[in-house]
Phi, psi and omega in degrees: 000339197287323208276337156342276175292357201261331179091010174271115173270340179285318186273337160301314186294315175321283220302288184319310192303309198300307164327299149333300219256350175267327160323268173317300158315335178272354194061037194257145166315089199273182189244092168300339179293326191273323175291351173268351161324307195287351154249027159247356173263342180281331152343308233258008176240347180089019174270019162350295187310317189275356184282295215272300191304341168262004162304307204274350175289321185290324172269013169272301200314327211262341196260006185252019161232012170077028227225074192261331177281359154300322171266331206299303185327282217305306194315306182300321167307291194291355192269279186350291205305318174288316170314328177270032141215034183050027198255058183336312191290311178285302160015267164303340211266292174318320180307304166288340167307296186317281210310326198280341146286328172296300188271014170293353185268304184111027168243085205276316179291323157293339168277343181298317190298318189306316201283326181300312164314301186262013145332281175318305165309270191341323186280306115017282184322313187055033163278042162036268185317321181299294167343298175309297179327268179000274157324312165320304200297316192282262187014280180305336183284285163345313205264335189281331174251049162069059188218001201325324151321285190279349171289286181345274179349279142003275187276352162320291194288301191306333173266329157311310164337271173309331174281307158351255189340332199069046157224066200300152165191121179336325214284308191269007159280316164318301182292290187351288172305323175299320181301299206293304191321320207272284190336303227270267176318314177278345148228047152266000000 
């Protein structure tokens, strides 16, 4: 309220987002009214970035309170936002936030269309980390439709990837070890 009256629209917007966000990660009823104050004050101040960045905060909060077409809407937003700043990578990046709940949904064609999409940039990039993501994502999809071969495969290439980047992860020894048990399993 102080930075209201004081007329700092930058700061204001900060304070209503934090608020938005705490709410929504605690899984509390958040003011949806106020957060969209806070991204017309970031509009009307030129905070585009900070714009897309509390899109995109807002839609993890919303999606670690399981509240997924509600993130999925922010995740999209903030892809929006960054594209009117031309900033494509973070975009694609905001994009996999989408898929990755899409395939947590069991909607595997529309997340293929994200990923398919968002490859090329990535590849463009030459980011090792992006790359990797990348596979994780193909990986998870491939396993969610009864693919466990080509997911192995996958998550393979993200951990080559990543010892490559020198950023090893635990995560895809898991899923790895998720293949083989389904692998395993399907031919006893």
């Amino acid at each position: 309220r102080e930075a209201v009256e004081c007329g700092d629209d930058l700061v204001a917007a900060r304070a209503q987002e934090i608020l938005t966000l705490a709410a929504a990660a605690s899984g509390r009823k958040w003011d949806s009214a106020g957060f969209h104050e806070s991204l017309a004050r970031y509009e009307r101040t030129g905070e585009l970035a900070a714009k897309a960045r509390a899109h995109n905060r807002l839609g993890a909060a919303l999606y670690h309170a399981q509240q997924w077409d509600a993130a999925v809407e922010q995740f999209a937003a903030a892809e929006q936002t960054y594209l009117r700043l031309g900033r494509e990578v973070d975009a694609v990046t905001n994009s996999v936030n989408r898929a990755n709940i899409l395939i947590d949904q069991g909607r595997y064609d529309e997340a293929a269309e994200i990923l398919d999409g968002a490859l090329p940039t990535w590849r463009a990039t030459a980011s090792l980390s992006f790359l990797a993501l990348g596979s994780l994502m193909l990986g998870r999809l491939e396993l969610g439709r009864g693919n466990p071969r080509l997911a192995r495969a996958r998550f393979e290439e993200a951990a080559a990837l990543n010892e490559v980047a020198e950023a090893p992860s635990a995560e895809l020894a898991e899923w790895i070890a998720t293949c083989d048990r389904q692998l395993d399993a399907d031919e006893t």
